[in-house]
C-alpha positions in Angstrom: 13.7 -3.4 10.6 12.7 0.1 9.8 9.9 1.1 7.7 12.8 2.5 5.2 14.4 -0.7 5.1 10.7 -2.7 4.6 10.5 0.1 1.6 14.1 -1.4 -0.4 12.7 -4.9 1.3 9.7 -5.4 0.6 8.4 -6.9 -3.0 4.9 -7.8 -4.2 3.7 -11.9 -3.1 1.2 -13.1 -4.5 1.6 -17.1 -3.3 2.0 -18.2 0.2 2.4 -20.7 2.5 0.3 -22.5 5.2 2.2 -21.1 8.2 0.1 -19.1 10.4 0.6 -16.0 11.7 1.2 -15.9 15.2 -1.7 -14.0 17.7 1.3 -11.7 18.9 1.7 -10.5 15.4 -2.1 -10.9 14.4 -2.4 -8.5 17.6 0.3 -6.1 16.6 -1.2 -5.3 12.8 -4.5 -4.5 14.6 -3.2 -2.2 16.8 -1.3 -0.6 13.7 -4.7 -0.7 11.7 -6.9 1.1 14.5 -4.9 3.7 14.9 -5.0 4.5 11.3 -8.4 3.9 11.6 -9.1 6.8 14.5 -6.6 9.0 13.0 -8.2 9.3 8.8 -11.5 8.0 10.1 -11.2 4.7 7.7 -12.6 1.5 8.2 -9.5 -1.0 7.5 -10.0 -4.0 9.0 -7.8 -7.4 8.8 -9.4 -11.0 8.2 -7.2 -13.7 9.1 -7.7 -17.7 8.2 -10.1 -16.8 5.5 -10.1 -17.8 1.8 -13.0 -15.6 0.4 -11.1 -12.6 -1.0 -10.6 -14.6 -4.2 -12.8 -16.9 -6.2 -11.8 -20.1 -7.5 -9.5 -19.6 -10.2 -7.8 -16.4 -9.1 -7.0 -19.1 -6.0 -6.2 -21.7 -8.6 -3.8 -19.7 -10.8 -2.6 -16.5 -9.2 -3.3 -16.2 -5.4 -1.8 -19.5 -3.7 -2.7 -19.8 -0.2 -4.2 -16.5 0.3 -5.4 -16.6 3.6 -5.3 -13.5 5.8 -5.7 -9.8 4.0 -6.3 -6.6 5.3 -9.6 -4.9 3.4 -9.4 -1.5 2.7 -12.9 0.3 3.1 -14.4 3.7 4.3 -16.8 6.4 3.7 -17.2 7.5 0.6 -15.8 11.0 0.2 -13.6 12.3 -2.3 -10.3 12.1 -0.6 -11.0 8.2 0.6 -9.4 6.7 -2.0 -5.8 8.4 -1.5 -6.5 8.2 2.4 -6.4 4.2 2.0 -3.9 4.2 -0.8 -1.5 6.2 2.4 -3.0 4.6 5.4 -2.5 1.1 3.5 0.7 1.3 3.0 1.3 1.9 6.0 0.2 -1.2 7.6 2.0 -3.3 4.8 5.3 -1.9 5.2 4.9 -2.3 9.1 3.6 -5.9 8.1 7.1 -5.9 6.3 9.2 -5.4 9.7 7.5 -8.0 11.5 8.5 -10.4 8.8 5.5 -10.7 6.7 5.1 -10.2 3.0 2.0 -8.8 1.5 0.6 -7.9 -1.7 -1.7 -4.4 -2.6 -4.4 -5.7 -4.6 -6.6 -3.3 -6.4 -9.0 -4.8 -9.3 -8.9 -8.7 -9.3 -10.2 -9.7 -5.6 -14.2 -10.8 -4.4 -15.5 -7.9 -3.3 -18.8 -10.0 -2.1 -16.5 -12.3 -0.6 -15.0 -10.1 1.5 -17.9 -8.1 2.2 -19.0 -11.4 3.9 -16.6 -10.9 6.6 -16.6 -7.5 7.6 -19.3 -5.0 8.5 -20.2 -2.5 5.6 -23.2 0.0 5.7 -24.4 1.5 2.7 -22.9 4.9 2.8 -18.7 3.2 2.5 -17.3 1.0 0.2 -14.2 -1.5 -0.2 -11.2 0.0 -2.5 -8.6 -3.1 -2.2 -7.2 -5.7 -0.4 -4.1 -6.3 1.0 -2.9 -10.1 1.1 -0.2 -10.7 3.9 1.3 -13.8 5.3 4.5 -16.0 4.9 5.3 -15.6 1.3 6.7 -19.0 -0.5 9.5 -16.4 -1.8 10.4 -13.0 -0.9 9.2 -12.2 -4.5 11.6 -10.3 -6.7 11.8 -6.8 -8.3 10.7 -5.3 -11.2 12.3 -2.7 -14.0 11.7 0.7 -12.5 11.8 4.1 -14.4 14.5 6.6 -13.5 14.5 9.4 -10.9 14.1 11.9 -13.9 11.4 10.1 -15.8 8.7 10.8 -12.7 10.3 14.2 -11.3 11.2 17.8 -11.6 12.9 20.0 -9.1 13.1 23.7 -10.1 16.9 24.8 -8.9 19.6 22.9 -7.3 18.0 19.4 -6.5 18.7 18.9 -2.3 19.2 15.0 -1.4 16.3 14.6 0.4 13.9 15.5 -2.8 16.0 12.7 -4.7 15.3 10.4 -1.6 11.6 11.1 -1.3 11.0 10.2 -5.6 13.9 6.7 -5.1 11.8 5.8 -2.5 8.2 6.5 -4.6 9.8 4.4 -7.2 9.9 1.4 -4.6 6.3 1.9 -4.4 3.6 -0.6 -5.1 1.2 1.2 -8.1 -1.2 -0.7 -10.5 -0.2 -2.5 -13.1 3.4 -1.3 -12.3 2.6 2.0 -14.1 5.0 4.3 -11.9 2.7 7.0 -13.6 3.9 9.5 -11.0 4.7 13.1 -11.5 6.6 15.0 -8.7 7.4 18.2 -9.2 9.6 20.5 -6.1 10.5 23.9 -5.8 12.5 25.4 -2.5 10.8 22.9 0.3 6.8 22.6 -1.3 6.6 19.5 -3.2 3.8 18.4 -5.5 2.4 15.0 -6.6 0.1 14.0 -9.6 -0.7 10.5 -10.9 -2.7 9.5 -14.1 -3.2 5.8 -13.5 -7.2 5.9 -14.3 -9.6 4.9 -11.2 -6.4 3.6 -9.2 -4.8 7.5 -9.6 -6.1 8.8 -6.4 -4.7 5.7 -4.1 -1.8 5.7 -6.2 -1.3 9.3 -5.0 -1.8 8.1 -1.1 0.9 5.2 -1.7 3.5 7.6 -3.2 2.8 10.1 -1.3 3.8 7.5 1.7 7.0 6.8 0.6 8.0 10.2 -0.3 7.8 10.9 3.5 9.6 8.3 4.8 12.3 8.8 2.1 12.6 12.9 2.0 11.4 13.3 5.4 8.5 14.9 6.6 10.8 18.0 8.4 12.5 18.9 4.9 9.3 19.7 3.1 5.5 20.8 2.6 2.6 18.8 0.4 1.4 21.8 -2.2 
């Protein structure tokens, strides 16, 4: 599976079952998260066979059998949120080809429970989680907005702009907003998002996609 196909794949799950993930895999998503890591100078980091992300009745009621995430943490600098927002989504989508489903998870996890389980100094601090495992469904998908409701091309519109926004519009955001605004003109591309404190990792997802869909040749990031 390519990462475009985990993009049209891949659908949020938030219950899973007790099947563990295999080391080979467990080893893979590490390897994929330190070079992230080394590349944006992040501090990702995946916890596996560990139920502390949640307390008891987000377990109870909406996180079933939670029990491997990835946490998304770093320094605290202005750009770290949309670093994680891009840098996470690309570990879940490459989570996606090796059969795993995931959910991005922005406001309703522990943070003291998973600050139990990783090392954290004062000067970074823990934007999400990202639940992965065998989902107990493939989860389904949700009304999206239209191509012209979160973009703007000035002149004829190429195919690979209108790739880049279908493929933002497969993106996880919070609270399903889509609060995107893409704007392109010749090959320089723009992207805002006004989605309150999740705007600036919102950015970093979208941003994602609209690579993989567009591709990075065809353009430039105003």
């Amino acid at each position: 599976m390519t990462i475009m196909e985990a993009i049209k794949s891949r659908h949020t799950v938030r219950k899973y079952t007790n099947r563990h993930i295999p080391q080979e895999i467990v080893s893979l998503l590490i390897e994929r998260i330190k070079q992230n890591n080394e590349k944006y100078n992040i501090d990702m980091n995946l916890v596996t066979e560990n139920t502390d992300a949640f307390n008891t009745f987000i377990k109870l009621v909406l996180a079933k059998g939670v029990n491997n995430y990835i946490v998304l943490a770093g320094t605290i600098l202005d750009d770290l949120d949309e670093k994680l927002g891009y840098c996470g989504t690309d570990v879940m989508l490459y989570a996606q080809t090796l059969g795993l489903n995931t959910w991005w998870v922005g406001g309703t996890f522990s943070k003291k429970g998973v600050k139990k389980n990783i090392a954290l100094t004062e000067n970074k601090k823990i934007t999400g989680i990202i639940a992965v495992g065998y989902g107990a469904t493939q989860g389904v998908s949700h009304k999206s907005k239209k191509i012209e409701d979160i973009s703007y091309y000035k002149g004829i519109t190429p195919d690979w702009f209108i790739n880049g926004v279908k493929a933002v519009l497969l993106a996880p955001t919070a609270l399903n907003k889509q609060a995107f605004k893409i704007i392109g003109e010749g090959n320089r591309v723009s992207i805002t998002c006004n989605n309150g404190i999740f705007s600036n990792t919102d950015i970093g997802i979208g941003k994602y996609h609209f690579e993989i869909g567009a591709g990075k040749d065809n353009f430039v990031w105003n």
